[in-house]
C-alpha positions as CSV (number, residue, x, y, z in Angstrom):
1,X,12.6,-10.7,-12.2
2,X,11.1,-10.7,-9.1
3,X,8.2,-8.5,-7.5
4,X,6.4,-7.8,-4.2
5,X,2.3,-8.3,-4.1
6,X,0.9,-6.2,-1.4
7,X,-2.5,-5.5,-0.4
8,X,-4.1,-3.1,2.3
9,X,-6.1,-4.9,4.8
10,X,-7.7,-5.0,7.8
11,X,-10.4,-2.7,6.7
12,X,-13.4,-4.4,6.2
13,X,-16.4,-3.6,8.3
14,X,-18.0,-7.1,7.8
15,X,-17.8,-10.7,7.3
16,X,-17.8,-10.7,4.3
17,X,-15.3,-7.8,3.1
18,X,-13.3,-9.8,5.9
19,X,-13.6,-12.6,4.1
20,X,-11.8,-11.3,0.8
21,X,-9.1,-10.1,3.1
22,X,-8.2,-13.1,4.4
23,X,-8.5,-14.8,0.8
24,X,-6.4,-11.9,-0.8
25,X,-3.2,-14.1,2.1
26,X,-3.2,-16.5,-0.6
27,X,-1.5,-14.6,-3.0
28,X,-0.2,-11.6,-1.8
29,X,3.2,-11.7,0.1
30,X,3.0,-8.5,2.1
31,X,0.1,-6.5,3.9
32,X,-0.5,-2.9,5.1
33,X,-3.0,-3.1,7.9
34,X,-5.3,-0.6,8.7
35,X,-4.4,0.8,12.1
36,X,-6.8,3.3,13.7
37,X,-7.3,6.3,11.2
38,X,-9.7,5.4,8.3
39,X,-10.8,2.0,9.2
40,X,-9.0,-0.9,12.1
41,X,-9.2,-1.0,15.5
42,X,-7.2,-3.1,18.3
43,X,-9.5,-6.1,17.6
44,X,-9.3,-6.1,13.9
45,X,-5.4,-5.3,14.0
46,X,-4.6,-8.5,16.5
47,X,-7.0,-10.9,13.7
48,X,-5.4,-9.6,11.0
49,X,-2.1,-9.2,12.0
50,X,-2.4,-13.1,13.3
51,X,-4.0,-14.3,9.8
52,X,-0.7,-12.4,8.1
53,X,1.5,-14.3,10.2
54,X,0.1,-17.4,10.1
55,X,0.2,-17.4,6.5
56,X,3.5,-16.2,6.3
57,X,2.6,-12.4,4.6
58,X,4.9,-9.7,5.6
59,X,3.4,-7.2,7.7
60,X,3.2,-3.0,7.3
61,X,1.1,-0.2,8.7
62,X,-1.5,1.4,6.6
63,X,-2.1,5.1,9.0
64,X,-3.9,7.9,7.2
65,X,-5.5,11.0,8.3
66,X,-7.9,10.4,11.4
67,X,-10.7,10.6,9.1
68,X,-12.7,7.2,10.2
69,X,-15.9,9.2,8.2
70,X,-14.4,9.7,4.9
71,X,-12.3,6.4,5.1
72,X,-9.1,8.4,5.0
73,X,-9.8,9.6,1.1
74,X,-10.1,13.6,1.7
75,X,-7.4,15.6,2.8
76,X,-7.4,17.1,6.2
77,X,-6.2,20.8,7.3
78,X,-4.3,19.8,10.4
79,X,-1.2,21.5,12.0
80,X,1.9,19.2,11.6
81,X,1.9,18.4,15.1
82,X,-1.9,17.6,15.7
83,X,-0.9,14.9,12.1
84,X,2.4,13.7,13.3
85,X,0.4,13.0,16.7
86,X,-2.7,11.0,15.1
87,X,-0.2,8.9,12.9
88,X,2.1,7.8,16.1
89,X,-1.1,7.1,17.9
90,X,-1.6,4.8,15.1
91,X,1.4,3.3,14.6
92,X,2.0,2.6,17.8
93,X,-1.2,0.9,18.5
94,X,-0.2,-1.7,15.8
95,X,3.4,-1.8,16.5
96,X,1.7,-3.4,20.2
97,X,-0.1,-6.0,18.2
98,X,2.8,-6.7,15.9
99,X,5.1,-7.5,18.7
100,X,2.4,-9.4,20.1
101,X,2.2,-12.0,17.5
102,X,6.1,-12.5,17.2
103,X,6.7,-10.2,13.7
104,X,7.7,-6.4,13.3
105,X,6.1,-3.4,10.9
106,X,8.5,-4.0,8.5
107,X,7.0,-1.1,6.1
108,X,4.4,1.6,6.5
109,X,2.3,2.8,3.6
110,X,0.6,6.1,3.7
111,X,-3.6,5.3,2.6
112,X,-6.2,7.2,0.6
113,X,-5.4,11.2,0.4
114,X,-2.8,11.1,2.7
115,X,-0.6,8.7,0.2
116,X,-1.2,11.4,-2.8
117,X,0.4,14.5,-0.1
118,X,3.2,12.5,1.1
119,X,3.9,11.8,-2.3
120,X,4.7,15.2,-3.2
121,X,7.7,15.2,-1.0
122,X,6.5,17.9,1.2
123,X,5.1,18.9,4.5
124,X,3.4,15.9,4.8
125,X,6.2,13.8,3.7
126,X,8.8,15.5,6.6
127,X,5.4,14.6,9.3
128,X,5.1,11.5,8.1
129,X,9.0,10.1,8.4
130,X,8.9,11.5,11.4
131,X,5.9,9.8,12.5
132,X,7.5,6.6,11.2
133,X,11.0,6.7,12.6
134,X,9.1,7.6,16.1
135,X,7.0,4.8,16.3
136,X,8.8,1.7,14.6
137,X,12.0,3.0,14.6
138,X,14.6,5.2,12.0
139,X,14.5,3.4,8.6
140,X,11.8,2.1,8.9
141,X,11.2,1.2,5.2
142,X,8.8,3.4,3.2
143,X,6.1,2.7,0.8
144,X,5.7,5.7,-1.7
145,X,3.9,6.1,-5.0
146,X,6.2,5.1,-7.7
147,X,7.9,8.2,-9.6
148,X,7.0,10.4,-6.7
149,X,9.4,13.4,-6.0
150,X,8.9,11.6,-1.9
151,X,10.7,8.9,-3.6
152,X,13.5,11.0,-4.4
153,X,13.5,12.7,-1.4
154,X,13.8,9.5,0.5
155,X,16.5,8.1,-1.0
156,X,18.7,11.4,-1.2
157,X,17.9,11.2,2.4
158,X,19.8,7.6,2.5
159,X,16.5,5.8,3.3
160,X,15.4,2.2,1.8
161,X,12.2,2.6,-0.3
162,X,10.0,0.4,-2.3
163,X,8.4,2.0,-5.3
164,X,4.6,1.3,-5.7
165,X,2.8,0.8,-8.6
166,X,-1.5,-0.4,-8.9
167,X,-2.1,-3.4,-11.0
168,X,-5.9,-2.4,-10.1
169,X,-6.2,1.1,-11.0
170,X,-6.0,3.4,-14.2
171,X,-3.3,6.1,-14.3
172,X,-3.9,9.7,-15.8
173,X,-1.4,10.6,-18.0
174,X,0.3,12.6,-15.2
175,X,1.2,9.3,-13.7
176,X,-1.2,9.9,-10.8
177,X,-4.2,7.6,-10.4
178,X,-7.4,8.5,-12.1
179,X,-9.9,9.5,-9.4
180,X,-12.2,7.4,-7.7
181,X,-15.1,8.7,-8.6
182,X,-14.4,8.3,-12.4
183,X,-15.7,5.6,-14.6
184,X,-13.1,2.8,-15.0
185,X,-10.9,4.6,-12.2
186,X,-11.0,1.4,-9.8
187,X,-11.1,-1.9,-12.4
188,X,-13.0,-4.7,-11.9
189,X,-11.8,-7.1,-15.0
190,X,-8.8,-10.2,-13.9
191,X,-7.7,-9.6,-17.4
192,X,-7.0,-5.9,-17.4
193,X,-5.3,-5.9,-13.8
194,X,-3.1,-8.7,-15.3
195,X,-1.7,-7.0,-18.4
196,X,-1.1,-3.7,-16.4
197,X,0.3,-6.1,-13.5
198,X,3.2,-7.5,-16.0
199,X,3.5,-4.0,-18.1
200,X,4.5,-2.5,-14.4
201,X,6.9,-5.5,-13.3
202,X,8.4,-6.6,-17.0
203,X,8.5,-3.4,-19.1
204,X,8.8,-0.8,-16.1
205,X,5.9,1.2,-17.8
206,X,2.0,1.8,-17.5
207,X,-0.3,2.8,-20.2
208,X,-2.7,5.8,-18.9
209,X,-5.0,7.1,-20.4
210,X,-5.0,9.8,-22.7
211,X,-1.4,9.5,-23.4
212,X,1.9,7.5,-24.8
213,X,2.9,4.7,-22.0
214,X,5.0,6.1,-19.0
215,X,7.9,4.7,-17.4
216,X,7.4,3.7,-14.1
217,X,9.0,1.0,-12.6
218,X,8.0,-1.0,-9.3
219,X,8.9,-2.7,-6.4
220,X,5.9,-3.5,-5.4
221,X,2.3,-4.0,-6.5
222,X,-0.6,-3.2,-5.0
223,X,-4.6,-4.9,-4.8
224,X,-7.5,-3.4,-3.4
225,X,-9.8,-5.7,-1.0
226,X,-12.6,-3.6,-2.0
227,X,-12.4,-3.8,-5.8
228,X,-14.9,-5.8,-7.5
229,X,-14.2,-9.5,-7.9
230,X,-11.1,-9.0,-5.2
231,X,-10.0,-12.5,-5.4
232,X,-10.3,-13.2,-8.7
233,X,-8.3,-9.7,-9.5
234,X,-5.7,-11.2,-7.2
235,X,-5.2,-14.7,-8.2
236,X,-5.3,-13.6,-12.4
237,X,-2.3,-11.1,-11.5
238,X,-0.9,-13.5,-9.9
239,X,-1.1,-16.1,-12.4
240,X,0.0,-13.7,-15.0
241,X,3.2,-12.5,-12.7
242,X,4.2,-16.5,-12.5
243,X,4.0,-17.2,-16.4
244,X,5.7,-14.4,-17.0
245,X,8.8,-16.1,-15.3
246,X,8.5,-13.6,-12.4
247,X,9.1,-14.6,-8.6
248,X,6.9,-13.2,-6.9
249,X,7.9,-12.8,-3.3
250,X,8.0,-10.2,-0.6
251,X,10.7,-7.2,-1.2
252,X,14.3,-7.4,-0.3
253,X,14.1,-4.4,2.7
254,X,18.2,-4.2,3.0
255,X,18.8,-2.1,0.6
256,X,18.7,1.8,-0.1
């Protein structure tokens, strides 16, 4: 077994939130940096982009709606062309910083409420391929919500995609992510990230709540910067990934 440890980055406003980031390059093996829409700007892209490489973590772009107020986690009415122009302005800022420090956007990752509308394999979806494809080139590799109908679409489409799955968060039992602004919604327990962590990347399922487990298997698991007791979260999932027999190492990108 083997499994991907991503985190989203590069969208802390201060030292110390900036601190966990660069802590969270201990155990994580791939990054999606913030790149202009909710959070990240060219100075924080070139410093975190430079910490990645240095410390060998794989490096994606983390664009979102240009919604720097509500950190990216309200959708935004915007035409498809006024979207697919704020995400290219995005990915093409970090794509500059990427080639700057000797690495590539190997994989871009959709943040906050513009994750959830890709995910439906809509609209959004068909902006934000072509967004990607535009700016780091066709086949680019795709982030998407794991069990998604975008996941589906992608792959009919012939492209490579690694399924995502949140060792950090609680799943309705839908097999969408409890909101936010629930209790328990964002956990801040080692232990509970943990178990989830190896029921995601050993059994292929996740136990939400108010149902029977669902199937959902992963390519890749994702940490929040910004949940309570980051690091801790980070190196108990990691921990628990390693006993478990699993390698955990960043995603094989070759194949559809």
């Amino acid at each position: 077994m083997r499994c991907d440890l991503n985190a989203d980055v590069g969208e802390a406003d201060d030292d110390d939130g900036v601190a966990v980031e660069r802590g969270l390059l201990n155990y994580v093996t791939s990054v999606h940096v913030a790149c202009g829409g909710h959070a990240g700007d060219a100075d924080s892209m070139w410093a975190t982009v430079s910490a990645a490489v240095a410390r060998g973590v794989r490096v994606g772009a983390h664009p979102s709606y240009p919604d720097r107020e509500g950190f990216g986690r309200q959708t935004m009415e915007l035409a498809a062309r006024d979207l697919e122009a704020a995400l290219v302005e995005q990915l093409t800022a970090l794509v500059v910083v990427t080639e700057a420090c000797g690495t590539a956007v190997h994989t871009v990752k959709a943040h906050g409420a513009l994750y959830g509308e890709v995910a439906k394999g809509e609209t959004a979806y068909d902006v934000f391929v072509s967004s990607v494809d535009r700016s780091c080139g066709p086949g680019t590799v795709l982030v998407l919500e794991a069990g998604s109908p975008a996941v589906t679409t992608a792959r009919r489409q012939g492209r490579t995609v690694l399924e995502e799955g949140f060792c950090d968060r609680a799943y309705r039992a839908d097999g969408g992510l409890v909101d936010r602004s629930q209790p328990g919604a964002v956990y801040a327990d080692g232990a509970t990230a943990a178990a989830q962590a190896l029921d995601l990347v050993c059994r292929g399922t996740v136990q939400p709540r108010g149902g029977p487990p669902l199937a959902l298997p992963v390519d890749t698991l994702c940490l929040h910067g910004d949940s309570p007791g980051a690091l801790a979260m980070a190196a108990a999932v990691r921990r628990a990934l390693e006993g478990a027999g699993v390698q955990v190492v960043a995603a094989d990108l070759t194949v559809a």
